[in-house]
C-alpha positions in Angstrom: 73.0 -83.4 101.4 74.3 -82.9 97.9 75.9 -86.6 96.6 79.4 -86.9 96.6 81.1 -86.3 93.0 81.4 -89.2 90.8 84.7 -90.9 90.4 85.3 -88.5 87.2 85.6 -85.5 89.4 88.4 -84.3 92.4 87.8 -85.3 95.5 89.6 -82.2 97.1 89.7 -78.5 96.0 92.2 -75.7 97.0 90.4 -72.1 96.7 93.5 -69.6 96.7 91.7 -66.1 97.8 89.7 -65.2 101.0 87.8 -62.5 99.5 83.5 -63.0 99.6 83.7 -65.1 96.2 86.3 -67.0 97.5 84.7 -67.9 101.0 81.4 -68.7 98.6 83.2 -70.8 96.3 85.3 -72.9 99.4 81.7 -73.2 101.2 80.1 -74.6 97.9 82.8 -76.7 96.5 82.4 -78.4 100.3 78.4 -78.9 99.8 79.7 -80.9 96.8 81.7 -83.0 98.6 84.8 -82.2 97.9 87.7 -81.4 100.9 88.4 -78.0 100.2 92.3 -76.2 101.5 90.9 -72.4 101.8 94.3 -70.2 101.5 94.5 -66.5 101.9 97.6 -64.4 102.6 96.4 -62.3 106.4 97.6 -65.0 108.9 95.4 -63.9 111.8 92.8 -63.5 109.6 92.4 -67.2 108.9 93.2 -68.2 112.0 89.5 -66.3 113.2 88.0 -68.6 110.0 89.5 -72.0 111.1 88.4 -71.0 114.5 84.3 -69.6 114.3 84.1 -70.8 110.7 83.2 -67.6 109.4 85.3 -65.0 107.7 84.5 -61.4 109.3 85.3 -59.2 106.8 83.7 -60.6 103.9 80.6 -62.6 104.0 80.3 -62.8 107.5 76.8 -64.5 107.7 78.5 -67.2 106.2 79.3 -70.5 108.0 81.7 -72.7 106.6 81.5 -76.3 106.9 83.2 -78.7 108.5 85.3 -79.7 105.3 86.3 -76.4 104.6 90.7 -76.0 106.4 92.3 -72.8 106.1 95.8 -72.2 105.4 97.5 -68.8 105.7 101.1 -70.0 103.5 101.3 -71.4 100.2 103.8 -74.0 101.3 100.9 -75.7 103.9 98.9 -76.5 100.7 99.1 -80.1 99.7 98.2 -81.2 96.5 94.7 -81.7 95.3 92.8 -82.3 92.2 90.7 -78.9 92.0 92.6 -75.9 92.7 90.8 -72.4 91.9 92.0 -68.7 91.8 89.9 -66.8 93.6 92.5 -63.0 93.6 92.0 -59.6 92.5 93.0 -59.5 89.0 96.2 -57.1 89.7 97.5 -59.5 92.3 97.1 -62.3 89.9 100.4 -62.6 88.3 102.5 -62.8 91.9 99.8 -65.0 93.7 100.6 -67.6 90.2 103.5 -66.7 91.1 103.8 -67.9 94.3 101.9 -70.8 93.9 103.8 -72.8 91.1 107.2 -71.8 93.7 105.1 -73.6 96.3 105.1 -76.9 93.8 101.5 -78.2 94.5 99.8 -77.8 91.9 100.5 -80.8 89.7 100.2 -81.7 85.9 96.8 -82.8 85.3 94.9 -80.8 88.3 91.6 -78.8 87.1 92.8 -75.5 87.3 90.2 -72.3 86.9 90.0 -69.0 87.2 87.4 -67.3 89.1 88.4 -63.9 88.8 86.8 -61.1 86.4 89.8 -58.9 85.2 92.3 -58.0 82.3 95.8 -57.2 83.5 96.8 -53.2 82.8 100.9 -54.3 81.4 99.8 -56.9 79.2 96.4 -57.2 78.2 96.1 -60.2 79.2 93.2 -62.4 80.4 92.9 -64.3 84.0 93.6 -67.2 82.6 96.3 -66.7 80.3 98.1 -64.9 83.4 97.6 -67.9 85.3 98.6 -70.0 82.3 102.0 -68.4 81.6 103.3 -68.9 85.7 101.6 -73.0 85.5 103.0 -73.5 82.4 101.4 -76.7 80.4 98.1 -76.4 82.7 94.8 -75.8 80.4 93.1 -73.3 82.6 89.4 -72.8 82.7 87.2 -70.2 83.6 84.0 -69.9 86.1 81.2 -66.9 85.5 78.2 -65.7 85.4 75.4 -63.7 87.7 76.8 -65.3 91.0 76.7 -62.3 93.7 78.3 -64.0 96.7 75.5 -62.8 99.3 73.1 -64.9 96.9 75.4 -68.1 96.9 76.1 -67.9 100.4 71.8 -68.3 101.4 71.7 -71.1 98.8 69.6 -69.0 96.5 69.1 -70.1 92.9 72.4 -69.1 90.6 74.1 -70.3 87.3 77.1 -70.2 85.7 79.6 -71.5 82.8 82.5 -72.6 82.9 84.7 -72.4 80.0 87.3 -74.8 78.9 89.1 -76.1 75.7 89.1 -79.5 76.7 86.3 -80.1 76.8 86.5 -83.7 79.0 88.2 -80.9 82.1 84.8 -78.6 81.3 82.6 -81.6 82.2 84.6 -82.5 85.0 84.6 -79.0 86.7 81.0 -78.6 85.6 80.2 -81.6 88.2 82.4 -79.9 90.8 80.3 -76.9 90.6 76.5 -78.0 90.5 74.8 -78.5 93.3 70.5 -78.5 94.0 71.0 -74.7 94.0 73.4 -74.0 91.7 73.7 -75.1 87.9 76.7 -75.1 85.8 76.8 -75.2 81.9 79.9 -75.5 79.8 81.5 -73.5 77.2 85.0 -73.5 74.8 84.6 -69.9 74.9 87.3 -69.1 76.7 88.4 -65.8 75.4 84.5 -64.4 75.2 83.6 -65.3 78.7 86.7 -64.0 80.0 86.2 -60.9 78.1 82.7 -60.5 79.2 83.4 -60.9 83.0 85.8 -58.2 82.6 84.0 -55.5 80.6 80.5 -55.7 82.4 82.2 -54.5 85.3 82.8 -51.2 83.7 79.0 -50.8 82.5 77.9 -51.8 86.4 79.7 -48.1 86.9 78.3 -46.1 84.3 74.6 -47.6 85.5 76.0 -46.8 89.0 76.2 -42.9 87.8 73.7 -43.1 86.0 71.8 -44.0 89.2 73.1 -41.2 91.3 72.5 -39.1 88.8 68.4 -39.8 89.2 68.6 -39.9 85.3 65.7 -42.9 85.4 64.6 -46.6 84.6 65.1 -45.3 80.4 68.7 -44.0 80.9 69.4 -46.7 82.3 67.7 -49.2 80.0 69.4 -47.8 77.2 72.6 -47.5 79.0 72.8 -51.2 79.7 71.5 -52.3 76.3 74.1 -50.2 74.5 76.5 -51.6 77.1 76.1 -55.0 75.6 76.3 -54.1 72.4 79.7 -52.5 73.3 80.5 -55.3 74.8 79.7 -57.6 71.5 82.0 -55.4 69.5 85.0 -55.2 72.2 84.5 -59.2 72.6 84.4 -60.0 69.0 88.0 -58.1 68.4 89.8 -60.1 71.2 88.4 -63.3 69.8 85.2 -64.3 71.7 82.0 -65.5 69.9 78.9 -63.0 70.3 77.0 -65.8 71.5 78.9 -66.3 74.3 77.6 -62.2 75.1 74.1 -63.6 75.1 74.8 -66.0 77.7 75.6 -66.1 81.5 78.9 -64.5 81.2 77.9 -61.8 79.5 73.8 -60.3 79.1 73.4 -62.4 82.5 76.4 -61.0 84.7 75.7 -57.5 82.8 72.1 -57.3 84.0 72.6 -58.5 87.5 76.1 -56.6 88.2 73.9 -53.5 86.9 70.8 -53.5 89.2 71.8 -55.3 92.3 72.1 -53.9 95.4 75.1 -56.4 96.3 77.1 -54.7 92.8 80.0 -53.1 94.4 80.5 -51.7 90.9 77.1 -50.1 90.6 77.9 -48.7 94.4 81.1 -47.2 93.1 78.8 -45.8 90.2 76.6 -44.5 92.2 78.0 -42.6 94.6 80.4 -40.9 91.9 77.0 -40.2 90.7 76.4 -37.9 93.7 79.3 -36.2 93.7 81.8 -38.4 96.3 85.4 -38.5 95.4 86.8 -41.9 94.0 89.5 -41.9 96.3 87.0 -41.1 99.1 84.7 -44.3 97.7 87.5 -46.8 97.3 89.4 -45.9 100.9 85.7 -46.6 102.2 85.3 -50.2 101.4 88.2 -53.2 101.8 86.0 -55.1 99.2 87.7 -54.5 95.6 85.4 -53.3 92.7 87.4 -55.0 90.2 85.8 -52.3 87.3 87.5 -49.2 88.9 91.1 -51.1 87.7 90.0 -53.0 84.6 88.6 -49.6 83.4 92.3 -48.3 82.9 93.4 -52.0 81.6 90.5 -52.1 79.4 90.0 -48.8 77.7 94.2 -49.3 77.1 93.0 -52.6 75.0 90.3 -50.9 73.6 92.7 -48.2 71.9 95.3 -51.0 70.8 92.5 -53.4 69.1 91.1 -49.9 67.6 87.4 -51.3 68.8 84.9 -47.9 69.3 83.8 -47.7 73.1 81.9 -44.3 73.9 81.0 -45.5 77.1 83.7 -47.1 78.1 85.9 -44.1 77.2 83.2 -42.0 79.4 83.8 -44.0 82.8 87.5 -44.3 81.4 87.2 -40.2 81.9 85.6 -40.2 85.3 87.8 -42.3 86.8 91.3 -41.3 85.7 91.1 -37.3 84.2 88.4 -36.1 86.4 85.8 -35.6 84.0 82.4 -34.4 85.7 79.8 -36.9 85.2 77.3 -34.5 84.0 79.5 -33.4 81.1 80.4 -37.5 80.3 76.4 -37.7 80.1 75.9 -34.5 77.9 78.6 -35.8 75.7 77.4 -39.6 74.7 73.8 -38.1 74.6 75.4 -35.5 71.6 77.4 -38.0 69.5 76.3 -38.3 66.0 73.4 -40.3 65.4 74.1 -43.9 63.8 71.9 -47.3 63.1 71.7 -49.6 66.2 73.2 -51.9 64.4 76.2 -50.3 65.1 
């Protein structure tokens, strides 16, 4: 049994989002210690949870402990000292919405973000979106490789939670490490944030490349050219490169690439083969946040001026129809330029 947090951390947690991340992340934050308020919007839905302590549409092998109340409205929420947005990124803006009308979340309250996504109408990161309806909150940000299915059986994980205060980075880094899990800290805000979001979109293009049987080199060089992309893009919007060569963005990149639980990859892959996207995403209630934050992100890309070749190729697939044989033949024939670049 993992010790109880120090005296510098919140005793209680609210997790706003039933999704798989979010049922991991109530489950964890529990381990910890910490009495956890698990909200999410499908009344009957959390009724089942609070009931067999397991959520049945995501992460159903999942047992949540004992600690672990659900709440299906905002207004049942009472205030606690943790409180972490766990929504798809275009649902962010009304959930904060909803949750500074429900008046719970009060002025000094660790508040993070836990969701990988740049908002289409504004460009705008998770935490900025979450920022502008909690107005005076410093809000942080959680990510890394962290596959739910993996947290969920305890396997080994990291992340890094980013932070400008730095004193509200330690604390939340002690909220989220446990035997299993470690937790570094970062005041890279913008470039983890940034990072989260983009290596979603790569996860698609190894995905094709996948379906497409094009090999282990294709998609070596996809994924290395991927993070160089991803560099650039990051660099433009503010983020450090360092922060690319860390959990949030070479770590997430890689395992969001060649996992089996990547819902973005699976997307990839099976436009790879030839399956409709609107036949993929009516398949599947779990959200691959890269099929939206391709359109919000290749719209940044054009404003900031940054060069995305691949980016603009999945942008192509998803949104004009492009065939992904053509998208292939076309980044293979670009001109030739140092890899530096």
């Amino acid at each position: 049994m993992p010790a109880a947090p120090s005296s510098a951390a919140p005793a209680s947690a609210i997790v706003i989002g039933a999704g798989s991340w979010g049922t991991a992340l109530a489950a964890m934050l529990a381990e910890r210690g910490l009495a956890v308020q698990f909200w999410g919007r499908d009344e009957a839905l959390m009724r089942e949870i609070d009931v067999t302590r397991r959520n049945p549409r995501y992460l159903s092998q999942l047992t949540l402990p004992a600690g672990v109340k659900t709440a299906s409205c905002l207004d049942e929420l009472q205030p606690a000292g943790l409180v972490v947005f766990v929504v798809p990124s275009r649902g962010m803006r009304a959930v904060a919405a909803q949750v500074r009308a429900a008046g719970f979340v009060r002025d000094d309250d660790l508040v993070v973000s836990c969701t990988k996504g740049i908002e289409l109408e504004t460009g705008a990161r998770m935490s900025e979106v979450i920022a502008e309806a909690l107005p005076g909150r410093t809000v942080a940000a959680l990510s890394g490789p962290n596959h739910a299915e993996e947290i969920a059986r305890h396997l080994p994980s990291a992340a890094v939670v980013a932070c400008a205060d730095q004193g509200r980075a330690l604390r939340l880094q002690e909220c989220f490490t446990l035997p299993w899990f470690r937790c570094y800290t970062s005041d890279d805000v913008i470039g983890v944030e940034w990072a989260g979001a983009l290596k979603n979109v790569y996860a698609i293009a190894a995905g094709i490349a996948r379906g497409m049987n094009l090999g282990d080199n294709a998609i070596a060089a996809l994924v290395t050219r991927a993070l160089a992309e991803m560099i650039r893009f990051g660099i433009a919007k503010g983020g450090r490169a360092e922060t690319f060569a860390g959990l949030s963005g070479v770590g997430d990149l890689v395992a969001t690439c060649y996992s089996e639980h990547s819902r973005n990859s699976r997307v990839g892959r099976l436009l790879g083969q030839g399956t409709p996207l609107g036949e993929i995403v009516a398949s599947t209630r779990m959200i691959a946040e890269g099929v939206p934050n391709t359109e919000s992100l290749h719209h940044c890309a054009r404003q900031a001026g940054v060069r995305t070749p691949l980016l603009d190729e999945v942008y192509a697939i998803l949104y004009q129809d492009k065939p992904a044989k053509l998208a292939m033949r076309d980044l293979l024939s670009r001109d030739p330029r140092p890899e530096k670049e």
